[in-house]
N, C-alpha and C positions, 0 to 999 in steps of 0.2 A: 361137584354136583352129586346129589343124593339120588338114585335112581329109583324109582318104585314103578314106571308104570313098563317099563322095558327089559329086555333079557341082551343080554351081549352072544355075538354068533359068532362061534367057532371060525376062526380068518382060513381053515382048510376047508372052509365049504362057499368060499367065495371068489371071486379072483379082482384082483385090482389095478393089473398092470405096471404093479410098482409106481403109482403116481399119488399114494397115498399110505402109507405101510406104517407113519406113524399113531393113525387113528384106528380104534377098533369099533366094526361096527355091532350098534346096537338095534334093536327090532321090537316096534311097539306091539303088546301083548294081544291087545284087540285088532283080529285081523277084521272079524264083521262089521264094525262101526265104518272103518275108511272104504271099504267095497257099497257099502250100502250107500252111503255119501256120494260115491263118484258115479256109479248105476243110476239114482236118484238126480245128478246132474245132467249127465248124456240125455234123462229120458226127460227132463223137461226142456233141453236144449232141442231135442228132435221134434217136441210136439210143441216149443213158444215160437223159433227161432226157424229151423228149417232142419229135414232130416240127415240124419247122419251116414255119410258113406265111407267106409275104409277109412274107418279111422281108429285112432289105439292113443289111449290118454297113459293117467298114473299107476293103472293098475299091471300087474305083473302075476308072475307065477307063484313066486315065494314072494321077490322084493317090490313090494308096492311103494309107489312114491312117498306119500305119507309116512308111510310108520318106518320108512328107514331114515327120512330128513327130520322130522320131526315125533324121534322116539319117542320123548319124554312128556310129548302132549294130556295135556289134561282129559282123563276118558270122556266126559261129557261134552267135551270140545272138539272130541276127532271128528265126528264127523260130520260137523259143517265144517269144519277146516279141506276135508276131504271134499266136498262139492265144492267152495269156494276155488279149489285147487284145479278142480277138474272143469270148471267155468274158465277158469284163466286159461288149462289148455285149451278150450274151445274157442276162448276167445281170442288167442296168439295166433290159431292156424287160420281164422277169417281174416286177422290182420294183417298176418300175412302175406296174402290175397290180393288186398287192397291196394287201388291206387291213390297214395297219399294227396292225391289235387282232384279227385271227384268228390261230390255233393255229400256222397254215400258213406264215404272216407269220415269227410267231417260228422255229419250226425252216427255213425258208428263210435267215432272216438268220444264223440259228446257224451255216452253212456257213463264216464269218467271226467266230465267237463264239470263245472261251477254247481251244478246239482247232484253229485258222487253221494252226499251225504240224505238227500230227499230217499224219504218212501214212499212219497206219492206218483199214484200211476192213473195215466187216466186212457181212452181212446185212442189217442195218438199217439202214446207214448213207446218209444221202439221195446222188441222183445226184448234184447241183450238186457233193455236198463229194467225192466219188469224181474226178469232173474238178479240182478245186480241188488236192487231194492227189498227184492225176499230174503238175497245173502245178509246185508244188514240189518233187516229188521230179527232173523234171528240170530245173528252175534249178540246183538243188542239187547236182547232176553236173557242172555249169556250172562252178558260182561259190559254194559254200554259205554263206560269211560276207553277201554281196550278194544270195541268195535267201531268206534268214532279213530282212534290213533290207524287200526289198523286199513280204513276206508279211505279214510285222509294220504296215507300212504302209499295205497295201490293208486289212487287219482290223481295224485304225483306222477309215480311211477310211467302211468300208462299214457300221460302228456310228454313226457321227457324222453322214453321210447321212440316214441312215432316220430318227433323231430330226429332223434338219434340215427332213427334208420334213412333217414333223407340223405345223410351226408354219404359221400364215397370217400373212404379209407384209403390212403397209400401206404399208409406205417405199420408195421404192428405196435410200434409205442402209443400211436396215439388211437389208436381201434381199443387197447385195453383200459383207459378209464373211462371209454364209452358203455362198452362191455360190460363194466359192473355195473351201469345202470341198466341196461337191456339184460342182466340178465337176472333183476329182478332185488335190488339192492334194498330200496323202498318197503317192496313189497312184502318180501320176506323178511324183514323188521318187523311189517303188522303181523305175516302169518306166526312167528316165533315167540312176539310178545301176548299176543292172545292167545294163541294156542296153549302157553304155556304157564299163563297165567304172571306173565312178567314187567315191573315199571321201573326204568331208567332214571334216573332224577334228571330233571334237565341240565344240572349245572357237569352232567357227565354225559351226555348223549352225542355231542360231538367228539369227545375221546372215545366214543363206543363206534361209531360209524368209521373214525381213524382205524383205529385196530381191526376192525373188521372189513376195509376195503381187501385184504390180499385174501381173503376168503370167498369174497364174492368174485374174485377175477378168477378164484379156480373155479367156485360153480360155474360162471359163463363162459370159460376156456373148455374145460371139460367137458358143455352141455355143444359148445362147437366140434370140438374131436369126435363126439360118439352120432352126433345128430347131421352130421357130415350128409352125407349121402341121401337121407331124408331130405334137406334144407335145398342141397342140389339139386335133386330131384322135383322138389314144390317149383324152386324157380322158375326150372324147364318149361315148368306146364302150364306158367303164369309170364312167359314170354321176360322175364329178369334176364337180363346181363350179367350183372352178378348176383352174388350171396352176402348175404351181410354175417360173416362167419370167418372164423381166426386163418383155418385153412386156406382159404383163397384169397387173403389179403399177402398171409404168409407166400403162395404160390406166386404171387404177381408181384408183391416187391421185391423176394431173392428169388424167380425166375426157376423153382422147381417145380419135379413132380408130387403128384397127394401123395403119395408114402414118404414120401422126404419131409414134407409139409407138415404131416401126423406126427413126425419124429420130431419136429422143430416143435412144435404145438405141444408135445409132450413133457417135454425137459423143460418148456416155460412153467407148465401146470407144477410139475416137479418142483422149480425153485419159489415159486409161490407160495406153496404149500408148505415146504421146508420155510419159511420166513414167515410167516401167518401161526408157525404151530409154535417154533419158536417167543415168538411172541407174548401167545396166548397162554403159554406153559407158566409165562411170569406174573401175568396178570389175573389169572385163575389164583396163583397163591398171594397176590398183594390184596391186604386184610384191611389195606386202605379206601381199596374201593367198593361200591356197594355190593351187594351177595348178587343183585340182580343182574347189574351188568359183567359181574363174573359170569355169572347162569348165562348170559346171553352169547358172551365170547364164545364158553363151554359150545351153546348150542347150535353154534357157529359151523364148528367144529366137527360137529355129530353130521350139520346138515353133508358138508366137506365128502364124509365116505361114505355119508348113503347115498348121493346125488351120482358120485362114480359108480358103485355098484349096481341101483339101479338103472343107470346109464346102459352098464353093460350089459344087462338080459332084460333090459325092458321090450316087448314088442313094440313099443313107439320109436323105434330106430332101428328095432331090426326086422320086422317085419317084409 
């Protein structure tokens, strides 16, 4: 991949916990466009939807969500990619929340139901989907073929989720190809193809979603390990039993403590990652397949150590 819009960051000014050491991470140039995007979302979230308390999305100190997942984003595109981004957080932590068999539940999730793709709003129309339809309607200014793939995709996603999370887990085998849907497999397919300006042909997009499953089981694995104690912590106050999270699946099938749990949780992230780069090392140089869906492995890849690093000094988990 040709990089132009990003700088590569020195790996002694970061730390990775050794679950990632063969990626180097890279950092998009434009730090104001993704802060302006996610400011801009909080603050129409707080005055459409309802106000914001103690809460902490994609932005960071140095490593902001955005521009360490999606370096190489198009600058005109970062920052609605950033509000969309920062909508999704808002919109996971109401979801959160929710009781899957209330009224409230259902037309919440409906903001993502059979109308995902409408911009039409009217009087009755809930806030979530009033923000939802401003997100499209500016992608669509954008890019409309790529902001139709990438809306199609999150309203996927955000269906398959909510069921996702109904079920209770005993395995960790079978919690992890849950996992890469809950943790955004769909969705970040829209965010990386648009953002990036990238098309798949279709007669390769199911080879592209293969190769790129052990990728998405480290972002969702990873986003389990650091988001631990937040995720815990929400349940508590939301009256859950459980967590729908690697660690307490892991806890309660082999019967350990969280630090044992962490360490297990760890060495899975590890051999994932090791078999995903693997992979993608081959298919980067096979000149058989298209540039794009190279680009897309690549950015697969990039999302991989920025999603860990800013895992690890995000305020949204250490807070």
């Amino acid at each position: 991949m040709q990089f132009r819009y990003s700088e590569e960051v020195d790996p002694h000014e970061y730390e990775t916990h050794g679950l990632c050491d063969q990626v180097k991470l890279r950092i998009h140039k434009d730090a104001v466009s993704e802060i302006k995007g996610a400011l801009r979302a909080q603050e129409d979230w707080a005055t459409q939807v309802r106000p914001i308390v103690n809460y902490q999305g994609g932005l960071g100190d140095r490593y902001s969500f955005i521009r360490v997942t999606v370096p190489e984003c198009l600058p005109e595109r970062l920052e609605i990619i950033s509000y969309a981004n920062e909508y999704a957080f808002l919109y996971d932590d109401e979801m959160e929340n929710l009781d899957s068999q209330d009224t409230d539940a259902e037309d919440f999730l409906g903001t993502f139901g059979r109308h995902a793709l409408s911009r039409e709003v009217g009087p009755a129309t809930r806030p979530e989907k009033r923000i939802q339809a401003q997100i499209l309607s500016e992608m669509m200014v954008i890019d409309r073929p790529r902001a139709i793939t990438a809306m199609n995709a999150w309203a996927k996603f955000v269906q398959m989720a909510s069921e996702t999370r109904k079920i209770h887990f005993k395995a960790l085998e079978d919690y992890i190809p849950a996992r890469a849907i809950d943790a955004g497999e769909l969705i970040w397919y829209g965010t990386l193809t648009f953002g990036m300006g990238i098309t798949i042909p279709d007669n390769e997009l199911d080879l592209a979603m293969k190769i790129a499953r052990p990728g998405y089981i480290v972002l969702g694995l990873t986003n389990d390990l650091y988001s631990w104690n937040k995720e815990r912590k929400d349940a508590e106050l939301a009256g859950q039993k459980e967590v729908f999270n690697a660690i307490w699946i892991i806890m309660e099938e082999k019967a350990v403590d969280e630090e044992r749990a962490k360490s297990i949780c760890s060495d899975v992230i590890r051999n994932y990652m090791a078999d995903f780069n693997r992979v993608a090392e081959k298919v980067t140089m096979d000149r058989r397949l298209s540039t794009d869906l190279r680009r897309y492995i690549e950015a697969v890849k990039l999302s991989c150590i920025g999603n860990l690093v800013w895992s690890i000094y995000c305020p949204r988990y250490h807070v």
